[in-house]
C-alpha positions as semicolon CSV with decimal commas, in nm:
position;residue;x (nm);y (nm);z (nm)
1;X;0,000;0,000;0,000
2;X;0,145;0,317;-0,060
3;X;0,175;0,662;0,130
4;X;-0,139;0,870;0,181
5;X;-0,237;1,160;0,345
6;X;-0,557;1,131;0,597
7;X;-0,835;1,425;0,731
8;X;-1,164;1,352;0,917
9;X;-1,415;1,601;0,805
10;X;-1,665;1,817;0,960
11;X;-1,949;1,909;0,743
12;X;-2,090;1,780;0,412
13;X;-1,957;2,062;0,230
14;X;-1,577;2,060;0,377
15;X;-1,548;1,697;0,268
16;X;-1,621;1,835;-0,059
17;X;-1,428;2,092;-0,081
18;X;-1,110;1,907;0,076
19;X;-1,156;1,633;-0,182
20;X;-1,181;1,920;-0,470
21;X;-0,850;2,111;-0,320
22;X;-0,622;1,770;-0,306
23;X;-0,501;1,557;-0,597
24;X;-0,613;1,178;-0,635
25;X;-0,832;1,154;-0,350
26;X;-1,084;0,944;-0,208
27;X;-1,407;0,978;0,070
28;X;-1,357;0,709;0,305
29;X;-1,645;0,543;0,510
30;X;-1,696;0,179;0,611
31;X;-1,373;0,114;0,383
32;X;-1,511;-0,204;0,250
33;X;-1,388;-0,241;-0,105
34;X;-1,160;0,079;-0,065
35;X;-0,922;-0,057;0,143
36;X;-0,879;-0,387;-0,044
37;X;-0,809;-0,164;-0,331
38;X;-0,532;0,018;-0,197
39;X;-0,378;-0,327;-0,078
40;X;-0,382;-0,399;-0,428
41;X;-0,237;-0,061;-0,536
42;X;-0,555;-0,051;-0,755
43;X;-0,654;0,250;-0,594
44;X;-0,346;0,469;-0,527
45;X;-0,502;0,790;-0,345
46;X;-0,258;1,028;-0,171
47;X;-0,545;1,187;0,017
48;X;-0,774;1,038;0,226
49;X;-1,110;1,227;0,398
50;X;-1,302;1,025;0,656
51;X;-1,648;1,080;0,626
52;X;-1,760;0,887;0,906
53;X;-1,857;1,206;1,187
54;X;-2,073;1,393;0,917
55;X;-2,398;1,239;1,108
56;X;-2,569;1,136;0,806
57;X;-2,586;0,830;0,959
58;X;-3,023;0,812;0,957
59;X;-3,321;0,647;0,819
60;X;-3,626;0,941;0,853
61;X;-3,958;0,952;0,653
62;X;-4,008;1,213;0,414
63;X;-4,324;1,435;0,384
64;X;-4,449;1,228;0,076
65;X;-4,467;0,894;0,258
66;X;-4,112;0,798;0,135
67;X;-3,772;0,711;0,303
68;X;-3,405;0,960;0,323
69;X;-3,133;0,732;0,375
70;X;-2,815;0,910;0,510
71;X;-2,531;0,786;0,289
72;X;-2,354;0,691;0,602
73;X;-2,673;0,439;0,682
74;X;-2,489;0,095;0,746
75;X;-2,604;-0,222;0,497
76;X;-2,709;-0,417;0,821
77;X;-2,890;-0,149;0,975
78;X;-3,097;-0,051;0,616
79;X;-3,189;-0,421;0,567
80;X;-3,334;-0,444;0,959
81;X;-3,502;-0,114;0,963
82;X;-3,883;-0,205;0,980
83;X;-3,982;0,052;0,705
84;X;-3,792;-0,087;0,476
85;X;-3,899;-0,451;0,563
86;X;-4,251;-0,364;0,525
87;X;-4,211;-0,156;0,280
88;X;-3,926;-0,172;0,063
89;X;-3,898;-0,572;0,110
90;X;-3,713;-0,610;-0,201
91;X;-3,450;-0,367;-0,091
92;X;-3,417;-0,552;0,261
93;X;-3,396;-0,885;0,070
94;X;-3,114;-0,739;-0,199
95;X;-2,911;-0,610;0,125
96;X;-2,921;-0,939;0,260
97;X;-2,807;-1,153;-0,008
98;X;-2,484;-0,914;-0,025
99;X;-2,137;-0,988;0,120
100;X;-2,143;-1,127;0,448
101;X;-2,259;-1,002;0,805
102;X;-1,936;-0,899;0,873
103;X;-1,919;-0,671;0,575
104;X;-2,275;-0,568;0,597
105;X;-2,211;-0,420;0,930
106;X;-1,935;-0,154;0,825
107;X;-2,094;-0,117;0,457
108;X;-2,207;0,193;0,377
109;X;-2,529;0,315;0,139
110;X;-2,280;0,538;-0,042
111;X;-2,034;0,346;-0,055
112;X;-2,185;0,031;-0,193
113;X;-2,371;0,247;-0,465
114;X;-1,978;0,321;-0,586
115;X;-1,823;0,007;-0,522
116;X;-1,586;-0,093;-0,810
117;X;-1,665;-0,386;-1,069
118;X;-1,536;-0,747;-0,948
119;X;-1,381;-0,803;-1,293
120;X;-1,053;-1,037;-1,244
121;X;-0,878;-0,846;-1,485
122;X;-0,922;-0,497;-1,302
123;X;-0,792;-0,638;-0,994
124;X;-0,481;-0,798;-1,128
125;X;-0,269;-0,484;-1,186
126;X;-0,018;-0,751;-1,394
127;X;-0,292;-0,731;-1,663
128;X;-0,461;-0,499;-1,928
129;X;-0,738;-0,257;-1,790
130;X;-0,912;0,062;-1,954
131;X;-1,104;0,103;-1,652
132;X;-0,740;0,116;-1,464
133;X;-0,522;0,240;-1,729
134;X;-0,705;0,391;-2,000
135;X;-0,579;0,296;-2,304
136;X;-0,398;0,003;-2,163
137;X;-0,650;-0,218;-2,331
138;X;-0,898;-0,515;-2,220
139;X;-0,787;-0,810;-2,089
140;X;-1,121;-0,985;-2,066
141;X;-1,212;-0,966;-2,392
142;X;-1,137;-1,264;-2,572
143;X;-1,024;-1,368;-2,177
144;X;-1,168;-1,543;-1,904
145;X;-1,503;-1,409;-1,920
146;X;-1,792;-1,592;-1,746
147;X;-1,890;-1,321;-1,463
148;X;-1,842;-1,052;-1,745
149;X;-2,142;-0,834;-1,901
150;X;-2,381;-0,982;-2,205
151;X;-2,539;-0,619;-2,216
152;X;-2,410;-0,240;-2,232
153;X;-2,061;-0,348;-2,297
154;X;-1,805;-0,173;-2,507
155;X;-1,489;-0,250;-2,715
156;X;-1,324;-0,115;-2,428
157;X;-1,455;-0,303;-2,107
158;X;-1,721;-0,594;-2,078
159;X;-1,692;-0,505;-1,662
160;X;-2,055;-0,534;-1,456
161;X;-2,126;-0,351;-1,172
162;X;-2,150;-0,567;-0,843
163;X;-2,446;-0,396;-0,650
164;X;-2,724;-0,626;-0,508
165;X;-2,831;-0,330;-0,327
166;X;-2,896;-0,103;-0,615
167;X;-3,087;-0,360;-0,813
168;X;-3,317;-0,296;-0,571
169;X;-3,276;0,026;-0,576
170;X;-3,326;0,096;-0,969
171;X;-3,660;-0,035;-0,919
172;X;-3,747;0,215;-0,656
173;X;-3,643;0,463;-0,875
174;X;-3,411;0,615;-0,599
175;X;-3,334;0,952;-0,603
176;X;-2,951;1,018;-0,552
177;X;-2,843;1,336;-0,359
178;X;-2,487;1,527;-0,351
179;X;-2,333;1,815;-0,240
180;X;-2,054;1,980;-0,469
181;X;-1,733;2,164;-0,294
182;X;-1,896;2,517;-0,385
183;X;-2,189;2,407;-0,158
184;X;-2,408;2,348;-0,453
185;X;-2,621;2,067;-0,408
186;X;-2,796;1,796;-0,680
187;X;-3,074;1,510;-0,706
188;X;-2,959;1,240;-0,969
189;X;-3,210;0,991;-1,063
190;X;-3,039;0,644;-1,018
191;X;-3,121;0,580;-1,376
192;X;-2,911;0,846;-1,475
193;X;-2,619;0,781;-1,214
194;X;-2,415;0,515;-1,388
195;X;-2,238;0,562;-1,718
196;X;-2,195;0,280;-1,971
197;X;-1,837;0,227;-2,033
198;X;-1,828;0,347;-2,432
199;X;-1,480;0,415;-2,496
200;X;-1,419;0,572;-2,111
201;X;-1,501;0,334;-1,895
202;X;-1,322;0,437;-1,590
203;X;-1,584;0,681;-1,566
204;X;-1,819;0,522;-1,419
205;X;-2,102;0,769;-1,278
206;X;-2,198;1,106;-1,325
207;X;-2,020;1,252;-1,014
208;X;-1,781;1,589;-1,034
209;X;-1,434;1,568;-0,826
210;X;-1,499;1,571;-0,507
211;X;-1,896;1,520;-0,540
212;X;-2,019;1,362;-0,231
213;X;-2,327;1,176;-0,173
214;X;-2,501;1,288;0,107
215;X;-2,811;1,052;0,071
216;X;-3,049;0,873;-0,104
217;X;-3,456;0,924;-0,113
218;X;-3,698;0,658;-0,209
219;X;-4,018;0,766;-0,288
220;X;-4,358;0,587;-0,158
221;X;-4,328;0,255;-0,275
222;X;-4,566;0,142;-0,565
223;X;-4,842;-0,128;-0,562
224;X;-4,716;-0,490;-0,620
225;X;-4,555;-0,752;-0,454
226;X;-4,166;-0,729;-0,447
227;X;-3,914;-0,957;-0,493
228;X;-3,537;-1,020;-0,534
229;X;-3,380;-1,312;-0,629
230;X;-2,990;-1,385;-0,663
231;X;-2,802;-1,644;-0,821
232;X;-2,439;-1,719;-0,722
233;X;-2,167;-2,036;-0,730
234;X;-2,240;-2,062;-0,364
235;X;-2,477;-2,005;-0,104
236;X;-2,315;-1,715;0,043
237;X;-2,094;-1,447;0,029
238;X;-2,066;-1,477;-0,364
239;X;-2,156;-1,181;-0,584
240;X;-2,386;-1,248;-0,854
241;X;-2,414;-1,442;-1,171
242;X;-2,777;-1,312;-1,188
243;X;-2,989;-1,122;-0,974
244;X;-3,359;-1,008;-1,043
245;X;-3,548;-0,761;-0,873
246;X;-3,919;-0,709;-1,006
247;X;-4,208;-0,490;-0,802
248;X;-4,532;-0,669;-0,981
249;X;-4,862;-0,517;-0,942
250;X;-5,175;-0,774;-1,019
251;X;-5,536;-0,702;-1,109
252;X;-5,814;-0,887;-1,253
253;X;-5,541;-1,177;-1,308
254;X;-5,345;-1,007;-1,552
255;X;-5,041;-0,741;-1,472
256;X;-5,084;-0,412;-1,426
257;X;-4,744;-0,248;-1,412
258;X;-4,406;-0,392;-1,359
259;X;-4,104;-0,269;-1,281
260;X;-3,796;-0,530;-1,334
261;X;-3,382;-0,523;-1,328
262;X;-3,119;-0,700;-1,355
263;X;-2,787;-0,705;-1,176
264;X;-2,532;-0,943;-1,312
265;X;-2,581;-0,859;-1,669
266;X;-2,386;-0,515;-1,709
267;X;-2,219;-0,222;-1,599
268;X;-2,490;-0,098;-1,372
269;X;-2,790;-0,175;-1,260
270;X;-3,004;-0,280;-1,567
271;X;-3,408;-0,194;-1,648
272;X;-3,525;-0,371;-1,979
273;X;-3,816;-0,106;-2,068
274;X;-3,924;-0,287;-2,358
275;X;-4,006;-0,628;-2,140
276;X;-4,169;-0,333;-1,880
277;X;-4,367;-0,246;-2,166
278;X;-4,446;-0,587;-2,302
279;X;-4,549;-0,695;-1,914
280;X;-4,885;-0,525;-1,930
281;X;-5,181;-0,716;-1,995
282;X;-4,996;-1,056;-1,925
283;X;-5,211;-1,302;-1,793
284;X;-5,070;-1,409;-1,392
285;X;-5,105;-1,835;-1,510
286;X;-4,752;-1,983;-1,486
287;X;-4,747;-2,061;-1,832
288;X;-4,791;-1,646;-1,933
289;X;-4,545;-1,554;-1,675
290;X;-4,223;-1,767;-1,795
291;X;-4,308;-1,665;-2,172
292;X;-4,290;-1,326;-2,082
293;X;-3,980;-1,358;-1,900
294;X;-3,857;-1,551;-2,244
295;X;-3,827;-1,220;-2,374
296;X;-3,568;-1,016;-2,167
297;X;-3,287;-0,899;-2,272
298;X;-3,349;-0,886;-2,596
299;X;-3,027;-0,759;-2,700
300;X;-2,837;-0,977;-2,459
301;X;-2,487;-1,132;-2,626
302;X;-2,280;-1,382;-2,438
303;X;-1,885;-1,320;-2,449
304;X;-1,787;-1,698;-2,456
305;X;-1,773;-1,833;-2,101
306;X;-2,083;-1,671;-1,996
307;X;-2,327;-1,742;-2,311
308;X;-2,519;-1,920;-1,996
309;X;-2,612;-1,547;-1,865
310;X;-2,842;-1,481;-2,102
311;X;-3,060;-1,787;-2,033
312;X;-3,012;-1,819;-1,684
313;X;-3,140;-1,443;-1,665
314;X;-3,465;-1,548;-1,821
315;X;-3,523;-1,864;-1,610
316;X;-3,407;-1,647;-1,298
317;X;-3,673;-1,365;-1,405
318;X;-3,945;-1,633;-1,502
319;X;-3,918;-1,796;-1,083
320;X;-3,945;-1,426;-1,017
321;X;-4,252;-1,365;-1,208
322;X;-4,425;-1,680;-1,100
323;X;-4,343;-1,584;-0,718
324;X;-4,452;-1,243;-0,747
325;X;-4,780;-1,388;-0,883
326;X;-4,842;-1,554;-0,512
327;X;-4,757;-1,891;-0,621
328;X;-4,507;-2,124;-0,335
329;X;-4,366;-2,296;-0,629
330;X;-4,159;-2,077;-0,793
């Protein structure tokens, strides 16, 4: 690991403007995928500003029935709050099919909403990696590639983004909040938070130097039952091949509205509008359900050791459907 300065800041506002006023540097919360990082010399910051005594540590209701969630809000403490559990189930159930307890309790919101992609090849610092070296080129293309991306990729990186947590979110439509080092302050719609990697793909979201996020709103949640569902090599602590989370709303046996994304599949958190679209009117029988999900992903292309992904999604989004629809047998 190499040298680095270190400040604890005050206020919102003075972590922001300390980031802006130093060279390569980097918030610092719960540390969780940071750290391991800078073990790696993947990250190199020579500045580092602890966030952690800002206070926006809470969970409060907002005026229009929805949730603020401080940025500083721990993973464990999000998935146990009784609002969301009632509420925002699918969010509780994405938190808790991420990392492990350990991990969950020093996790931050912020911080796993920027956690870095769990490519091999962007880890290994002996290898090729536009989204660590620009230009250096892209080692898992035509590479090892099975956890890779069959959707939004680019000549440049095939990376996915390793979020359970904002799977869950992108169906909420969160609302992302910052504060800027002149004070100024923004809401970013999580659907227009990450970047797809095009030809820079170590940009990865829509954040200024020394943005910080301060927290994230959810508005009232909308009628349906929700679900998330996660499939990994192992029962735990694995990130995922696939993950699905869908909010289904049912009436007079056939869908309403549904919302449904994918994590697994690219380099954020993914929302296939077309199969949205294609969702109303469906019938809720069994045999409706996994014909719909048939359909996702329409533009889905395998990279060689993953050409599973693209049916695996469908079958994971089909058991999704089905269980949404009330049935035990999913």
């Amino acid at each position: 690991m190499k040298q680095f300065t270190y400040a604890r800041a005050t206020t919102p506002t003075d972590a922001a403007s300390s980031a802006a006023a130093h060279r390569r540097t980097r918030f610092i919360a719960g540390g969780t995928n940071l750290l391991d990082l800078m073990k790696l010399e993947v990250e190199t910051p020579e500045h580092l500003i602890d966030i952690n005594r800002l206070g926006l540590d809470a969970i409060e209701e907002t005026a229009d029935g929805g949730l603020r969630i401080g940025t500083l809000v721990r993973n464990s403490d999000l998935a146990a709050d009784p609002r969301v559990r009632e509420r925002y189930p699918v969010l509780s159930r994405a938190l808790l099919a991420g990392a492990s307890g350990q991990l969950r309790n020093k996790a931050t919101t912020g911080g796993n909403l920027l956690q870095r992609t769990r490519c091999y090849y962007f880890y290994d610092t002996a290898m090729p990696c536009n989204k660590r070296h620009p230009g250096s080129g892209c080692a898992a293309i035509g590479g090892y590639n099975r956890i890779h991306a069959i959707v939004g990729a680019s000549d440049s990186c095939i990376a996915t983004h390793p979020s359970d947590m904002a799977v869950a979110m992108r169906v909420l439509d969160a609302v992302i909040h910052t504060v800027a080092a002149d004070g100024n302050v923004r809401e970013i719609p999580i659907g227009e938070f990450y970047r797809l990697p095009g030809d820079t793909p170590q940009v990865e979201n829509v954040l200024a130097d020394g943005e910080l996020i301060t927290h994230v709103t959810l508005p009232p949640p909308p009628p349906g039952r929700q679900v998330y569902r996660k499939v990994r090599d192992r029962a735990s602590y694995a990130f995922a091949l696939i993950s699905v989370a869908a909010i289904v709303n049912f009436e007079d046996g056939r869908i309403a509205d549904a919302r449904i994304a994918f994590g697994g599949v690219g380099p954020m958190p993914w929302r296939d509008d077309e199969l949205e679209r294609a969702a109303a009117g469906v019938g809720s029988d069994e045999v409706s359900l996994r014909t719909l999900a048939e359909n996702a992903l329409a533009d889905a292309r395998g990279q060689g050791h993953n050409d599973f992904k693209p049916v695996l999604a469908r079958r994971t989004l089909g058991a999704v459907l089905v269980e949404a629809s009330g049935r035990t047998d999913a």
